[in-house]
N, C-alpha and C positions, 0 to 999 in steps of 0.2 A: 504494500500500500504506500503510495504516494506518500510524502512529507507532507502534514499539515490537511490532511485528508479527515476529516470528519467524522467520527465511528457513529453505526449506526448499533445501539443498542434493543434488542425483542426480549422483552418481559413476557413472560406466563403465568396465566391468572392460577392463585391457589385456591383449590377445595377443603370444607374442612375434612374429607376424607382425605385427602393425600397426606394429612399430617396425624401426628401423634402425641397424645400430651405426656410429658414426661420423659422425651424420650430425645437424644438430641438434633436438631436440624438439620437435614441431609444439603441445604444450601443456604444463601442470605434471601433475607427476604425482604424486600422494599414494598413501599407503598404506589398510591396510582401517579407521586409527582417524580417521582423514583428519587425516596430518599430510604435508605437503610435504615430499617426498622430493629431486624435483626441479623447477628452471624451465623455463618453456618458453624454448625456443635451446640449454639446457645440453646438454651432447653425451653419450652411451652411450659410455666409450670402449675398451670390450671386449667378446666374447660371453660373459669369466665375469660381467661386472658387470649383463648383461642377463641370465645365468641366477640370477645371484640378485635382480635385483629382479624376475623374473617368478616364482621360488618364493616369494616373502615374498608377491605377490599387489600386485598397483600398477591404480588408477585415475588416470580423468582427469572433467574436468569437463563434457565433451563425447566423443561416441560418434567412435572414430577408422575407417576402412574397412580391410579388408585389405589389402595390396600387391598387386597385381594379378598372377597368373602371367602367361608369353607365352601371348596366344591366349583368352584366359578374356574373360569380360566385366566390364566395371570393377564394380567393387564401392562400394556409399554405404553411409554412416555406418547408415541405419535399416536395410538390408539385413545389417548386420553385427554387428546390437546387438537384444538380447532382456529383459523383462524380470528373465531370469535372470544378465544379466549388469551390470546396475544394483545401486548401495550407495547408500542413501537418508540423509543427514545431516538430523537436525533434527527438528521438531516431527510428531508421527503425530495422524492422528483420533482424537478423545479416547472415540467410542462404539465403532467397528468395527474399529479399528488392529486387529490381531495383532501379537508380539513379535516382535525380528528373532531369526529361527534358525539354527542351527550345524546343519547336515545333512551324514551322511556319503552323496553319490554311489556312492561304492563299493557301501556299505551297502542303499543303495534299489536299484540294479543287482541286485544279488545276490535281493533280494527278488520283484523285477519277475520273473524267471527262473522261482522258486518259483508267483508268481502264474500263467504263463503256461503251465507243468508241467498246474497241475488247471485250466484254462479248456481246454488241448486234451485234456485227459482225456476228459471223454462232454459236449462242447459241444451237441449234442441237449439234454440236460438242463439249458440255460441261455437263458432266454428272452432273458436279455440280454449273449450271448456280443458282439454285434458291438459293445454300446456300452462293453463290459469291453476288448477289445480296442483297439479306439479310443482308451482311458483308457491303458493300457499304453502305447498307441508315443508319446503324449501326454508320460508320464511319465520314457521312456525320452531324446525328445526335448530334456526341461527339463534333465534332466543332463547328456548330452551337450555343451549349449549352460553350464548353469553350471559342469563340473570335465569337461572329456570329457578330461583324461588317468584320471581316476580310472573313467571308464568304461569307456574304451578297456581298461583294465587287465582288467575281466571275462576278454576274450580268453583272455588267456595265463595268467591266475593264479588263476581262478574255478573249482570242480571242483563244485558242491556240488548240478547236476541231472544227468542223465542227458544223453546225447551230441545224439538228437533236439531237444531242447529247450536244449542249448549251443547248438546250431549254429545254431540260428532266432533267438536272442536275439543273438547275435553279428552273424551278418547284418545284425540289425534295428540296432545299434549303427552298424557301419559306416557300413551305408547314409543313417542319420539324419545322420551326421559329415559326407560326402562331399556331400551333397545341400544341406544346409545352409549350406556353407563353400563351393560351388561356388552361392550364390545360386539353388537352384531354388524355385520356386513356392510359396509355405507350403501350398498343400490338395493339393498333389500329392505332397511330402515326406512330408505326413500319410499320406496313399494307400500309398506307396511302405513306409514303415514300417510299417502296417499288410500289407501284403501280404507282408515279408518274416517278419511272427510266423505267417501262416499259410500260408503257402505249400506246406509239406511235413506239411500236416494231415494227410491220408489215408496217408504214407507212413511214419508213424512204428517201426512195429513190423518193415519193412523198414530202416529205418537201426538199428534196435536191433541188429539184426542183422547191417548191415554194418560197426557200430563194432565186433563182434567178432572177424569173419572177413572177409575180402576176395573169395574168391569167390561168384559171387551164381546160384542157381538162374532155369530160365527162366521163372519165374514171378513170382520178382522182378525181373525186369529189365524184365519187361512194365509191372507196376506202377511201377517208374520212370518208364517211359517215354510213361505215360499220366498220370503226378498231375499235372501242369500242367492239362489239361481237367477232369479230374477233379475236386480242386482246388476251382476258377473254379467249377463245379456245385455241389459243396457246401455252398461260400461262399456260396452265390447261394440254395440252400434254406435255408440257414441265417439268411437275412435282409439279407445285405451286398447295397448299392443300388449302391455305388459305382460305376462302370463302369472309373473310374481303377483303384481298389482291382482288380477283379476282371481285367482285362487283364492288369497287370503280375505275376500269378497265373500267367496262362495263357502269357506271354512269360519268366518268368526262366528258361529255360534257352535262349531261341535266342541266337545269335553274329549279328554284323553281315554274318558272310561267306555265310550261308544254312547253315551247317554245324551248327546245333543242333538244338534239337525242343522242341515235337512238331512244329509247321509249316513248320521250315524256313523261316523269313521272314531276309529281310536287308535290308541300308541302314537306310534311317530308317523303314521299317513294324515295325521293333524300339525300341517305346519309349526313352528315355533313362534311365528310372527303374529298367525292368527288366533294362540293362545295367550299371547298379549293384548292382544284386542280384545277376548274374550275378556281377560281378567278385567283390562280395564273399562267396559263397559259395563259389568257386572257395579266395581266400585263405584266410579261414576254414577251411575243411574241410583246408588243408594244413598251418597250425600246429598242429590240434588232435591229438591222440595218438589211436591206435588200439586193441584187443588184439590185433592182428598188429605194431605196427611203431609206432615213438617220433614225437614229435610234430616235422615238420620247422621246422627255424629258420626265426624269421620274416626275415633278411635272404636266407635264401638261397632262401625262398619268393618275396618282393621279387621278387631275380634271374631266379630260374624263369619269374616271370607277365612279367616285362618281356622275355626275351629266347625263349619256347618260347609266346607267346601267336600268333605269325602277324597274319594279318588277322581273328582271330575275335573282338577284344578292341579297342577304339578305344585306340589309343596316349595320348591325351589324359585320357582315363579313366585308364589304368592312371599315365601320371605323377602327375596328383592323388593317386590311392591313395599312391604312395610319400612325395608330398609333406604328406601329412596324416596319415597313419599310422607313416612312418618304418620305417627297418629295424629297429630295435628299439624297439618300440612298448611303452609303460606295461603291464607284467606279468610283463616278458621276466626270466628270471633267467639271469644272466651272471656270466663272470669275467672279473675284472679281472688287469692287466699283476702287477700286486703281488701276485696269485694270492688275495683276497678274493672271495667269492661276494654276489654284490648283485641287489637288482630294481629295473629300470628304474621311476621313477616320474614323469617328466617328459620330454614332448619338446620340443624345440628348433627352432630354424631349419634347423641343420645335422642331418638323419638319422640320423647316423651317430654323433652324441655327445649324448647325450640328458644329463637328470640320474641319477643311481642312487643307492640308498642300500643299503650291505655290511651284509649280516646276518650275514656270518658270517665267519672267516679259515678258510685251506687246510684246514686239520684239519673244518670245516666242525662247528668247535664255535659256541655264535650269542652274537652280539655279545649285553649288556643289552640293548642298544637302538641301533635301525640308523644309522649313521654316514652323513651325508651326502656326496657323491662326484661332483666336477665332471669330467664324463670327456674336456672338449674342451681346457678350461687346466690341466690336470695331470698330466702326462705317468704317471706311474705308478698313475692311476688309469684309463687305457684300457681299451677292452674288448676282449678277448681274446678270447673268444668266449660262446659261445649253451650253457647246462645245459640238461636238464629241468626242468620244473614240479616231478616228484616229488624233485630234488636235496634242496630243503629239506625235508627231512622234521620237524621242528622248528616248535613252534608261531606263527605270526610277524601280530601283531594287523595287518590291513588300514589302519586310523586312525590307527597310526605311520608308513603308505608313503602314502598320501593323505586327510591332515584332513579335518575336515569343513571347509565350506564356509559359508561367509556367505549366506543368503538372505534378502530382506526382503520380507515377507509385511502389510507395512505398507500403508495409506492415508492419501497425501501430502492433506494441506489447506494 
């Protein structure tokens, strides 16, 4: 390199799984102005001091892998590291750069939902439904990978399309999460989320109706019980080649025991992608509220799909879900032991104590502005339990519970 030549420095965003408390730094770790926070060897030597250097946002200088679960397959640095999780230090191309941006996740989620609404409206009328489609789980993808608690948060705290069209953006969330973070395939993930935005194409005005009421005439039951082929056929005049794509269409509802439909397949002739979809349309569909009946807790949802699933669900599957989504996953509004109402906006190592931030005291009059809340080092900031979504009735800005996000849109020279 030239004299007096510029270095270009690439940070890699850390997870709090890539690290370990107690145990010493495998690198230094800087913040997002890239100043050195800490050395490598220096020790974490609490989970609050790892929740707050994981909310303030911390890189390294090199991409670190995840901790491996039992039974997973080991994980490497490029498998665990996306452009979306890179912070570029130094010199950009002086004709093509773009500036680095502050994007809210939250924000393009919300939007992505909206986009998704009118592309499954009269997709006939879109010659380029499949490469719009594409572009979405692409997009849905990027977030996930750069803020996915602020994605994840859609879930539980996003009200702002109709029930069909939560529920298939949620899925598609999940499933990108799960798939991602369990190292599968990048064109197949791509598949996999593409097929969870469409999958209950044909069947929309049958969920409009079963978000209202719970029983179902035999006419719609029929139609349930055919949109997987159905589906798969649409998809297919509609222009999708995929065969990836269009399979896991026709397989998200069978179980590994032979106990779903339409075909009743089991073992391993039940894709793997489509038993993520499976799972998490199952989840999904249980925290979300109904017009019969309030939206069930997501820990006690957890609980449900881990101990009343049988053999219809791969165990292994379903611990992932809990270990990557948590029992109270980014969106959840809760009370705390001090009897404050707060929303989950960060998970953790540990499931069970996420971050939260109180928007409001018992009177459930709303803070100025939401107070941040370590629920695992502070004993009376515990969570007590699970509210409703509608509890807050009060207007509470999304970009005070998860910022926007650092993306760089740069070309390194």
């Amino acid at each position: 390199m030239a004299a007096g030549t510029p270095v270009v420095t690439v940070r890699h965003r850390i997870r709090a799984d890539q690290l370990q408390v107690r145990a010493p730094l495998p690198v230094d770790i800087y913040d997002a102005d890239n100043r050195l926070l800490l050395r490598r060897g220096n020790i974490i030597a609490s989970e609050a001091q790892l929740e707050r250097l994981i909310s303030e946002g911390m890189f390294s200088d090199q991409p670190l892998p995840s901790r491996t679960r039992a039974g997973a397959a080991p994980a490497t640095p490029a498998a665990c590291d996306t452009r979306e999780d890179m912070l570029i230090v130094g010199p950009i191309a002086r004709s093509t750069a773009k500036p680095k941006l502050r994007i809210s996740v939250y924000a393009e989620v919300v939007a992505a939902a909206k986009m998704l609404e009118a592309l499954l409206c009269t997709p006939e009328s879109n010659p380029e439904f499949v490469a719009d489609i594409a572009e979405l789980a692409d997009t849905l993808r990027k977030g996930c990978a750069l803020d996915p608690d602020a994605a994840l948060a859609h879930i539980m705290f996003a009200r702002e399309v109709r029930y069909p069209i939560r529920q298939s953006l949620n899925v598609a969330i999940v499933t990108a999460l799960l798939l991602e973070r369990t190292n599968n395939k990048s064109a197949r993930t791509q598949a996999a989320v593409c097929a969870a935005l469409t999958a209950n194409l044909t069947i929309q005005a049958v969920q409009d109706v079963q978000y209202r009421q719970q029983a179902m005439t035999p006419e719609e039951r029929q139609a349930i019980s055919l949109h997987p082929d159905e589906g798969a056929e649409k998809l297919a005049a509609l222009g999708v080649r995929d065969p990836v794509w269009l399979d896991i269409v026709r397989q998200h509802h069978e179980f590994i025991d032979g106990s779903g439909y339409p075909k009743k397949l089991a073992g391993t002739a039940v894709l793997r992608e489509a038993q993520v979809i499976t799972l998490a349309d199952r989840y999904c569909a249980t925290v979300t509220e109904r017009g019969y009946r309030p939206a069930v807790a997501p820990d006690v949802t957890m609980t449900q799909i881990s101990t009343k699933s049988g053999s219809a669900i791969d165990p292994a599957l379903i611990a992932e879900l809990v270990h990557w989504i948590g029992m109270y996953p980014p969106g959840t509004v809760v009370e705390l032991l001090n009897r404050e109402v707060g929303v989950v906006t960060r998970r953790l190592r540990d499931p069970k104590h996420p971050v939260v931030y109180a928007v409001s005291g018992q009177n459930l009059r709303p803070f100025e502005s939401p107070r941040k809340r370590l629920t695992s080092s502070q004993p009376q900031f515990h969570i007590e339990g699970v509210f409703p979504r509608e509890t807050i009735t009060f207007p509470v800005d999304p970009e005070m519970l998860w910022p926007r996000t650092v993306t760089e849109e740069a070309t390194v020279v």
